[in-house]
N, C-alpha and C positions, 0 to 999 in steps of 0.2 A: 291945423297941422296939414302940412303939404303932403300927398301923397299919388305920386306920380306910377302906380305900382303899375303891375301887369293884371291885365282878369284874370277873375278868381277860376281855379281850376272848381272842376263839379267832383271829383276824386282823384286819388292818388296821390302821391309825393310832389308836390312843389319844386320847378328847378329849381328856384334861391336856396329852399332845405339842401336841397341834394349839394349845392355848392360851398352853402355854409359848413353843411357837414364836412365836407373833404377837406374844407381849409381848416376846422376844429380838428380831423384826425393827422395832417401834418404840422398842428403845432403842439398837440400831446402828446404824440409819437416822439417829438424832437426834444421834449420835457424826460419822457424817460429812456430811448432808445441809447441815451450818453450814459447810463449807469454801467454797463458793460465796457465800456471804453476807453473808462476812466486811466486804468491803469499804461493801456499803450499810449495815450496822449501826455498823461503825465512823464513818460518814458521820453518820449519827441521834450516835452517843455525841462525836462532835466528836473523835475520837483515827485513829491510824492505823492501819491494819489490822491492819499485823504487831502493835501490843497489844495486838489481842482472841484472838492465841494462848493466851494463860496463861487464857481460859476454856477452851481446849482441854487444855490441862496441868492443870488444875485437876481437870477432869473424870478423865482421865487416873489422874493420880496418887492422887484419893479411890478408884477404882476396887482400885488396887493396894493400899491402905493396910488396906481393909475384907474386902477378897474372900478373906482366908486366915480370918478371924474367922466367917467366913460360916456353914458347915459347924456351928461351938459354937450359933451363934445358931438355926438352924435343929431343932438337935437339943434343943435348952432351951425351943425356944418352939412349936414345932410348924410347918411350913412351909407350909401352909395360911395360917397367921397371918402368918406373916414373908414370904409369896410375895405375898400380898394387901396387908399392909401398905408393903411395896415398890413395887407398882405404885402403891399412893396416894401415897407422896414423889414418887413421880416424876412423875408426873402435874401434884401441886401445883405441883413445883420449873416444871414445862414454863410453866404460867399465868406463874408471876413471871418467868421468863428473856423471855416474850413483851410483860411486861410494865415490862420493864428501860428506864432511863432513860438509865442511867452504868455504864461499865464496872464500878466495885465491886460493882455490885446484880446484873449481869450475871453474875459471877463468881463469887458468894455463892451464885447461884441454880442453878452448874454444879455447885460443890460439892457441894449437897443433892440434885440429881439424880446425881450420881456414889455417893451415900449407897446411894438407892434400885436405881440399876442394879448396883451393888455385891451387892446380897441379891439381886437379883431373876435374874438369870444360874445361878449358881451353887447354891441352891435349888432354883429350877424344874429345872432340870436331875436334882437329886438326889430330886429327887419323881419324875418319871418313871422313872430308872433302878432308882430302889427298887421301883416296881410292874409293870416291864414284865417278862412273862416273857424267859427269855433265848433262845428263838426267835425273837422279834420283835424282840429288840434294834435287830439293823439298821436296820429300818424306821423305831423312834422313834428312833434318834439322825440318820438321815438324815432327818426332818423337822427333829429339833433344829438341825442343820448348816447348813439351808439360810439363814436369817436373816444371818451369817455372812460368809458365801460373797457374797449378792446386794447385799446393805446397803450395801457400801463400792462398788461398782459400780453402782448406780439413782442413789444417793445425792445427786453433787456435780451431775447432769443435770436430778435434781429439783429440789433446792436452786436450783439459776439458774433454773427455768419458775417455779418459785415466787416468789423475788424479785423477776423480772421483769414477771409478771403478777397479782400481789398485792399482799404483802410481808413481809419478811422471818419478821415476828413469828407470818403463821402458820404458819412450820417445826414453831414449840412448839404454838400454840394445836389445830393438829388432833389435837394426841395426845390433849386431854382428853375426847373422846368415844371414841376407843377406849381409853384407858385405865380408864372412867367402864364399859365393857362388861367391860373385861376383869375387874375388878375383883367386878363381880358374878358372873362367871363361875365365879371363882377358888374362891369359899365354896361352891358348888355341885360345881364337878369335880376341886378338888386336893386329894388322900389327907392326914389332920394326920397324918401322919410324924411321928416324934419317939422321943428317946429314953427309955426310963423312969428309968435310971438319970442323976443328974445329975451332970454332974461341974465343977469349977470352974474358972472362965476362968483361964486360962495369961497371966496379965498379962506376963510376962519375954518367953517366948514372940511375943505379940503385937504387942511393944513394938520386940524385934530384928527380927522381920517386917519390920512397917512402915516402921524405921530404913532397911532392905535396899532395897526394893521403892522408896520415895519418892527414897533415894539412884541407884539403877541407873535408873529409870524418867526422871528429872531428866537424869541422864548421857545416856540414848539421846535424846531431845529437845536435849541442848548437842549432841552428835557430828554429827546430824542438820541443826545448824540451819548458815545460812552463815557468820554471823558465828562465829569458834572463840571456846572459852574451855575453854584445854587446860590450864591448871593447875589450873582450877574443876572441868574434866573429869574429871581424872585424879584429884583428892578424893574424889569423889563418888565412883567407879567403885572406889576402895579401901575406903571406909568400908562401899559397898555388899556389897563381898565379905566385911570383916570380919563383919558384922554376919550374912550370910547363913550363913557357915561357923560364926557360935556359935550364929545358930538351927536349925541342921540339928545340933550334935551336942545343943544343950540338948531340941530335939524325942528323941531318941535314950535319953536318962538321964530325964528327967520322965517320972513316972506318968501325971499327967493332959497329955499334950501338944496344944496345938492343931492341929498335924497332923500325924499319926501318919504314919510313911515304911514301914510295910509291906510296902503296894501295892507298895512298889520291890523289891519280893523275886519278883514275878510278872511272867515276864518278858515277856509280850505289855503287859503295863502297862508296863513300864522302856523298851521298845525305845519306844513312843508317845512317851514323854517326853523320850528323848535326841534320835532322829532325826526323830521324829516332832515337835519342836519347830523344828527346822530346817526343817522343812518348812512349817508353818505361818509362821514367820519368811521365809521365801524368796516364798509366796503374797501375803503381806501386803503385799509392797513392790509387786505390779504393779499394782493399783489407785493406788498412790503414782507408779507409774515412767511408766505410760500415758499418759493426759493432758497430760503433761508433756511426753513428747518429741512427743505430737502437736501439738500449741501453740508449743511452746517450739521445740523441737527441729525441726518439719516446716512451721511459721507456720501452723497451722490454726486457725479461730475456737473458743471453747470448745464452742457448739452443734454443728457437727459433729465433733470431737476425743470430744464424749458421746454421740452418737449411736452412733460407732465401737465403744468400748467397752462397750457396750449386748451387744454381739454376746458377750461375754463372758459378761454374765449367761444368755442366750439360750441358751448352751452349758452352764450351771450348772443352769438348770430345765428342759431337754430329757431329758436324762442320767438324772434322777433317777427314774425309773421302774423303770431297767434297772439302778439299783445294786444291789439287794438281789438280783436274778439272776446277777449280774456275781462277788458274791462267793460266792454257794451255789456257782456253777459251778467258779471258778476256787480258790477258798479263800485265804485272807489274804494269805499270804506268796506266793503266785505274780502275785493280782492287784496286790502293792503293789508287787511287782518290773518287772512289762509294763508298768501303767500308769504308775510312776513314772518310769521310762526315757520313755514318751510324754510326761510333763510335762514333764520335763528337753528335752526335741527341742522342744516348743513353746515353751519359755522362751528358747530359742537362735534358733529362728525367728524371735523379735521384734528380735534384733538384725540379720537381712537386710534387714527393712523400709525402704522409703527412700520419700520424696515420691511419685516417681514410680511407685512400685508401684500395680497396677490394685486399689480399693477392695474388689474382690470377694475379693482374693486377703488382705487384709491381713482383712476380715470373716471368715473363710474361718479363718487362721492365731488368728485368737481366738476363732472357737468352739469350735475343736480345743479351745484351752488351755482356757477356761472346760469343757468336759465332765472331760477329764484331771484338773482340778482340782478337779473337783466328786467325782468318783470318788475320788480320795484322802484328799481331807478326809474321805469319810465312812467310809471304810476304816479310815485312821488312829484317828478317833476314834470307831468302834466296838469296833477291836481293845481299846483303853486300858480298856475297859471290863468285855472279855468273861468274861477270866478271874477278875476280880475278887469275892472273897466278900462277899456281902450285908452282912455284920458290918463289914467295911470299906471300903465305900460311902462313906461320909460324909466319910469321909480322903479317900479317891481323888478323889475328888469336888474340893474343895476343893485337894488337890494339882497335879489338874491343870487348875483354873481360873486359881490362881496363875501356874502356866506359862505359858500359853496367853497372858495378857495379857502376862506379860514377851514372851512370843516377836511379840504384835503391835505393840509398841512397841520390837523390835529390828526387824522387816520396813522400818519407814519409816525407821530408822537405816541400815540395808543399804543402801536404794533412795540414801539421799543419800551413804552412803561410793560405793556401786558410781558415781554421775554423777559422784562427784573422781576417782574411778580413771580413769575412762574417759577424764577432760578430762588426765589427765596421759599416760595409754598414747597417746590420740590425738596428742598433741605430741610424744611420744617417736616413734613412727612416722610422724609429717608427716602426717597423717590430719585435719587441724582442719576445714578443708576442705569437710568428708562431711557434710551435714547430719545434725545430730541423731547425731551418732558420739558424746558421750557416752552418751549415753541408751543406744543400744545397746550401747556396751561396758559399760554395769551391767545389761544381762538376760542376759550372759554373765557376769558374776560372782557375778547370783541362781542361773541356773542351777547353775553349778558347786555354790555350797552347797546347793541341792537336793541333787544328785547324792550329797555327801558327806554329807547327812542318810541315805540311802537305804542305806548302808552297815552301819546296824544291823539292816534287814531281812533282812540275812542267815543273821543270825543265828536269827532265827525258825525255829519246827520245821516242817515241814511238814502237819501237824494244826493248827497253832497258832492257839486262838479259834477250832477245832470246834465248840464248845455253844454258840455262837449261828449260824454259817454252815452248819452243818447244817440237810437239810432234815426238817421233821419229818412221821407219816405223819397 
């Protein structure tokens, strides 16, 4: 493996962290800051709102189709190159999406940003883990994490101050000057990674990936939506499985496979991935679930409904100082046990909320959750990393990107099964009544799958991801 990097710093944050982070938080930002804006652009395109979703599916689902290929492309082209060229798709795509007349052009222009944020995620990611020693781990993936984390909560409060006091179009247009920075950045501070040995793309491979990924991902967007389409559903949801169960044994028998299942042999990596996917999947619905029952559920206006959940983020960058202490002190498997049982009681909290609850207490009950939540994300996704050999990095890597995006496109499936449950437990119990009592009885059914994500950390040793939460002297 070629690796042309910069010396290794002795502490602190890595510039490539720092820069992959800020390209990670303008292209999450640009995933959800369009939810709020739907409406005036659909207004410009002369269609309805709800049909400028499928530029959100479009984005979406090239995400999923690309992000397993990532990992080959990065290691044949050097990720310097493929990190940089990345951020230049996306960047273009942002110009013409801002420059969109008609939903086709609109939609055309999500696609080739989802190209872009496709490499650009999962790359940068494997550039930093490849040169960070594994003392510092922590620290670079809790700067990686934070984008994340804060993106889908700044996001929809931006998106409406922007629409409102602008327009729409410059959601995309400001990205081209930080893109236009980052860009130069890229050729100066990211290591060309790569591998020396080349080996050839896994077309078969690739093929039943994307099949998997665009079928399940398509499913979680029908399950999610109101309108049902349960035999369209139930298709999708089987071809996805078929297709996944032949490319997880064809990955297994190929020599050259696009991503190697190793990693799954390491079991602080395997626990990240089973419960540790639950857990990101259960995160991901409360940015989806929030707003909603405060709007919907409590009649609140969207400006202060976003103000509210601001306090979330607030609890996401407060935290973050004290994670890398948090875990020397405590070490993985204790802190993923205390703090996750804390997540779990704040996700349940959000089902006592009612109108009438005093602001401060409801401010209060989410910054709890936003730290809780901040601390596990980066917990989780520094364990998945810890034990992992350098050799197979570029798998893990890609392994767990793949997942990661299935698990954020089952979170906003969750958030809308848990509001049908809630609307039928509530009639089942005469509860209809209770304002906003669906909305609460699905942050008791996030919780619960928390909770039952959190059941593989049991299983961790008690050392478990020592070589990076040790201190060193």
């Amino acid at each position: 493996m070629s690796d042309n990097s910069l010396p290794e710093k002795k502490s602190g944050v890595s510039p490539a962290a720092l820069l992959v982070a800020g390209a990670f938080f303008m292209e999450f930002l640009d995933g959800t800051v369009i939810a709020t804006a739907l409406p005036d652009m659909a207004q410009d395109f002369g269609v309805d709102a709800v049909d400028l979703n499928i530029g959100i599916s479009a984005y979406l689902i090239t995400l999923a189709v690309l992000i397993p290929a990532s990992g080959w492309i990065a290691d044949r082209f050097g990720a310097r190159k493929v990190f940089a060229t990345a951020l230049g798709i996306f960047t273009l795509a942002s110009v013409f999406c801002g420059l969109a007349v008609n939903v086709e052009w609109f939609v055309a222009m999500r696609i080739l940003q989802g190209v872009g944020g496709a490499l650009m995620v999962p790359v940068g990611r494997l550039a930093v883990l490849r040169t960070t020693p594994k003392h510092l781990l922590i620290t670079a993936i809790a700067t990686l994490t934070w984008p994340a984390l804060v993106a889908p909560i700044i996001g929809p409060p931006l998106g409406g101050f922007i629409t409102s006091y602008a327009n729409w179009r410059w959601i995309f247009f400001i990205n081209v000057p930080i893109g236009l920075i980052a860009i130069a950045l890229a050729f100066r501070i990211i290591p060309d990674i790569r591998e020396e040995e080349r080996r050839p793309f896994d077309m078969p491979g690739f093929l039943a990936t994307a099949i998997a990924m665009v079928s399940l991902v398509y499913a979680m967007e029908s399950l999610g939506a109101q309108e049902q389409q349960g035999l369209l559903t139930l298709a999708l949801l089987l071809v996805g499985a078929v297709t996944l169960i032949y490319a997880l044994r064809h990955f297994q028998r190929t020599r050259w496979p696009m991503i190697r299942l190793d990693a799954m042999q390491v079991p602080t990596f395997r626990v990240t991935m089973y419960g540790g996917s639950l857990f990101r999947a259960s995160i991901s619905a409360v940015p989806f679930l929030l707003p909603l029952m405060f709007q919907v559920g409590f009649g609140m206006d969207a400006f202060h409904a976003g103000l509210l959940v601001l306090a979330v983020f607030v609890g996401n960058l407060t935290i973050k100082p004290a994670t890398t202490p948090l875990i020397r002190w405590l070490g993985f498997k204790k802190l993923l046990l205390i703090n996750g049982a804390l997540n779990v009681a704040a996700l349940l909290a959000c089902a006592f909320l009612t109108p009438d609850t005093p602001v401060w207490i409801i401010m209060l009950v989410l910054y709890l959750g936003g730290v809780f939540r901040s601390v596990q994300f980066t917990g989780v996704s520094t364990l998945a990393f810890a034990d992992v050999p350098s050799a197979q990095m570029s798998y893990a890597n890609t392994l767990f990107s793949t997942a990661t995006q299935l698990a954020v496109g089952l979170g906003i499936t969750l958030g809308a099964i848990g509001i049908r449950i809630g609307e039928k437990v509530s009639d089942w119990l005469l509860l209809s009544e209770l304002p906003g009592i669906s909305f609460r009885l699905a942050f008791v059914v996030i919780a619960l799958i928390c909770l039952i994500g959190m059941g593989d950390t049991l299983r961790l040793t008690k050392d478990a991801g020592s070589a990076v939460s040790k201190k060193t002297k």
